[in-house]
C-alpha positions as CSV (number, residue, x, y, z in Angstrom):
1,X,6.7,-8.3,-39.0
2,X,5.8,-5.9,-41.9
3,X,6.8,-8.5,-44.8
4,X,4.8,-10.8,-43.2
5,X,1.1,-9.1,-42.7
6,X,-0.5,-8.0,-45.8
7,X,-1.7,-4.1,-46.4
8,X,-4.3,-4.0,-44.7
9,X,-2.3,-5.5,-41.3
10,X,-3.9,-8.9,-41.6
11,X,-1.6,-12.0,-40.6
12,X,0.0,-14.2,-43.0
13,X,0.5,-17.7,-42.7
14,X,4.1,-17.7,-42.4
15,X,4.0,-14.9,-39.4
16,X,6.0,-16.3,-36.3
17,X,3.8,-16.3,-32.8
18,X,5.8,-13.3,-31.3
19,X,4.8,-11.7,-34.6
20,X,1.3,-12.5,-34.2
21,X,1.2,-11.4,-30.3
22,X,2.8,-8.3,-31.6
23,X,-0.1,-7.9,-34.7
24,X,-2.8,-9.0,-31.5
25,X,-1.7,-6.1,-29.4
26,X,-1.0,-3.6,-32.0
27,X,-4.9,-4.3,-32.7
28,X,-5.8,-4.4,-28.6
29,X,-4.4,-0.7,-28.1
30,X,-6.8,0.7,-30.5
31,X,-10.2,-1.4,-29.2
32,X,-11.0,-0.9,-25.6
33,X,-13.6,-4.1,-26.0
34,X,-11.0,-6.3,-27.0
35,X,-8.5,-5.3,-23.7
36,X,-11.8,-6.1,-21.3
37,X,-10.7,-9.9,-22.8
38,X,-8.6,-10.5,-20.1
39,X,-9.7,-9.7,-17.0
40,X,-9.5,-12.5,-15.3
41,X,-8.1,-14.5,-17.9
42,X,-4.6,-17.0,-17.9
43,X,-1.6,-15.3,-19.2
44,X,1.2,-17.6,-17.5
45,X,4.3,-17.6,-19.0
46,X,3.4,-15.6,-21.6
47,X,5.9,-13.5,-23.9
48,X,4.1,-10.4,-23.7
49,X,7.7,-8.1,-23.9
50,X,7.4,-5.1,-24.8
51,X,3.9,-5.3,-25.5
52,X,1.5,-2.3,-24.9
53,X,-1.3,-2.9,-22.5
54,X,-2.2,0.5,-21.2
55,X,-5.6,0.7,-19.9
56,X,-5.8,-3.0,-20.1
57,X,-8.3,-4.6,-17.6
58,X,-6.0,-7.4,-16.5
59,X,-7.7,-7.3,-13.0
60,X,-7.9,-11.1,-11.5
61,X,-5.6,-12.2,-14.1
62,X,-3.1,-15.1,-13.7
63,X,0.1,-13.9,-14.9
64,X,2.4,-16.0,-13.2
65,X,6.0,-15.9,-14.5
66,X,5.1,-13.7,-17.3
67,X,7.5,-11.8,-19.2
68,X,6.3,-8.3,-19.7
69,X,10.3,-6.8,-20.0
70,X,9.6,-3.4,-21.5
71,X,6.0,-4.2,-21.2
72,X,4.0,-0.9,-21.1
73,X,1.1,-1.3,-18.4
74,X,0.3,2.8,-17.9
75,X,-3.0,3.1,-16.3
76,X,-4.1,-0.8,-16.6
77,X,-6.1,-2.3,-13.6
78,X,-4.3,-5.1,-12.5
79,X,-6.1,-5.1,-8.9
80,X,-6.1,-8.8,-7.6
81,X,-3.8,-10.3,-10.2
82,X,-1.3,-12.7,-9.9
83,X,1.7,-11.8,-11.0
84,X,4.2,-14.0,-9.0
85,X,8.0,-14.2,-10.2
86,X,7.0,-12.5,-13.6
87,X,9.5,-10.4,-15.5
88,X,8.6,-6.2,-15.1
89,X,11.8,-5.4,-15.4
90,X,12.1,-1.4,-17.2
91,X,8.0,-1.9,-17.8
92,X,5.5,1.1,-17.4
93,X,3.2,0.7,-14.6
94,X,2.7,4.5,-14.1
95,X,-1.0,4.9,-12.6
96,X,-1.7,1.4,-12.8
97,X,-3.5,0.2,-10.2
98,X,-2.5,-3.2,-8.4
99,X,-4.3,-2.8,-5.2
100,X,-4.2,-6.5,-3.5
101,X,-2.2,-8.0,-6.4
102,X,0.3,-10.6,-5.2
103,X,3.7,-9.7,-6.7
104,X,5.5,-12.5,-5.1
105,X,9.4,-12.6,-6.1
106,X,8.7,-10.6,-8.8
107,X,11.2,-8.5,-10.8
108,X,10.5,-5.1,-10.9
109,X,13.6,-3.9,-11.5
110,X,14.4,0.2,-13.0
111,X,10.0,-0.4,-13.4
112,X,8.4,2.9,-13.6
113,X,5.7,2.7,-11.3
114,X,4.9,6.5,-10.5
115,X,1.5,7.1,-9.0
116,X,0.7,3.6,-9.3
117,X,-1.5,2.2,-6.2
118,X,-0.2,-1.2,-4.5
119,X,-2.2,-1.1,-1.8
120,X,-2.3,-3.9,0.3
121,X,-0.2,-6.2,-2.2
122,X,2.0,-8.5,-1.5
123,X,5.5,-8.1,-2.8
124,X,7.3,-10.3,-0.3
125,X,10.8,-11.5,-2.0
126,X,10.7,-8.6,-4.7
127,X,13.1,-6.8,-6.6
128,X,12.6,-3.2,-7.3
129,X,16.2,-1.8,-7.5
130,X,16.2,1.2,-9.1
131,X,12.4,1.2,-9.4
132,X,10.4,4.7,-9.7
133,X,7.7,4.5,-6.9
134,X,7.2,8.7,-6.7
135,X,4.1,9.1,-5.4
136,X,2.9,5.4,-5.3
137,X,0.6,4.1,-2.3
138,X,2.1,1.1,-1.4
139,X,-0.4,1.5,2.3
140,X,-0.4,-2.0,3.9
141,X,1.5,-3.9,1.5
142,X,3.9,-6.5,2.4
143,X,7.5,-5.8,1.2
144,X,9.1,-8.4,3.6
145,X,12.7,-9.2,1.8
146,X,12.4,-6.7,-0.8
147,X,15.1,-5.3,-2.2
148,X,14.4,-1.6,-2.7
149,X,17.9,-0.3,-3.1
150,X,18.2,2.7,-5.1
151,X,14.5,2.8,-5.4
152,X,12.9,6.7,-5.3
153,X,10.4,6.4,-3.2
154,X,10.4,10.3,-3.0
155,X,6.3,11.2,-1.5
156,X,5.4,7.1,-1.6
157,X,2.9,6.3,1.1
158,X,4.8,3.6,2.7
159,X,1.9,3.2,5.6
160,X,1.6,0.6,7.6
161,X,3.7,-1.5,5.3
162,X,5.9,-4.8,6.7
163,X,9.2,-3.7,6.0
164,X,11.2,-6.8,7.7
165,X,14.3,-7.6,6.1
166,X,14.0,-5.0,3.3
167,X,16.9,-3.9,1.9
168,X,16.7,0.1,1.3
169,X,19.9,1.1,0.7
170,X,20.7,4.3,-1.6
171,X,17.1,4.3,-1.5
172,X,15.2,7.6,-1.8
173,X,13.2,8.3,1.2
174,X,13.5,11.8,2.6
175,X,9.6,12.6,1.5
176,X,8.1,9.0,1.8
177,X,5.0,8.9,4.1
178,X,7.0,5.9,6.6
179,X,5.4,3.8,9.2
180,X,5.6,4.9,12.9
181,X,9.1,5.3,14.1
182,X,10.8,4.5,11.0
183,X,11.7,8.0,10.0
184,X,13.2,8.4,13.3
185,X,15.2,4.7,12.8
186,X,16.2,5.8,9.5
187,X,17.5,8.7,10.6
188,X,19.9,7.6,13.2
189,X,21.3,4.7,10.7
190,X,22.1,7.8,8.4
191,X,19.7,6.3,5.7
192,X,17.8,9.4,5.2
């Protein structure tokens, strides 16, 4: 991108568009007026990999099968967004919050989403293998058919969650906060 944006970081004509997303949110991360933009706003299928949108205020956004691979998402309010079968795989949600986000078949696999608040989302055909929840409220969300193998959900407040068909194999839950009677059932199948 350097040979094609002048000294000053302007764009030139001859800039590709992933160049000019890149130039976009290189500008975004240094003017908080400018990452209000989107809240609410359509970002479907959008290449926004590897794109840094910490803080952002992406709350009510569509993001529907977005790529955000890589994308870093620290500390960005994404509370009532849509972002149904988009790509977070290895992206940086720590402290973000998505409380009543729908996250439907979404790929959050090896995502880093310590302290991050999912209350009451819905996540129901998910992938989070490998995912870092430490710490992360997930109270009353819906992780029907997710595939949490290998997730550490070491201190996660799992709460009241619907757990049916989830697939928590290798996954780390000796210090989760688990619905009623789970600890117990998880015991005695030698899962914890």
């Amino acid at each position: 991108m350097s040979e094609n944006k002048d000294k000053e970081g302007v764009a030139s004509e001859d800039m590709t568009t992933d160049e000019l997303m890149s130039l976009f949110f290189e500008r975004m991360k240094e003017d908080r007026q400018m990452k209000d933009l989107f809240k609410g706003g359509d970002l479907q299928k959008a290449n926004l990999r590897e794109a840094d949108l910490s803080m952002a205020l992406l709350n009510g956004a569509t993001m529907y099968r977005t790529s955000l691979f890589g994308a870093n998402l620290s500390a960005a309010n994404l509370t009532g967004a849509n972002l149904s079968e988009a790509d977070l795989k290895r992206a940086n949600l720590r402290e973000a919050n998505l409380h009543e986000a729908t996250l439907i078949r979404v790929d959050l696999r090896k995502a880093d989403l310590l302290r991050s608040r999912l209350n009451e989302v819905n996540l129901e055909g998910g992938t989070l293998r490998g995912a870092n929840l430490f710490e992360a409220s997930l109270a009353e969300a819906n992780l029907s058919r997710v595939n949490l193998s290998k997730a550490d959900l070491s201190e996660a407040d799992l709460s009241r969650v619907n757990l049916n068909k989830a697939d928590l194999s290798k996954a780390y839950l000796s210090t989760a906060i688990l619905p009623e009677g789970w600890r117990e059932a998880l015991e005695a199948a030698e899962l914890i």
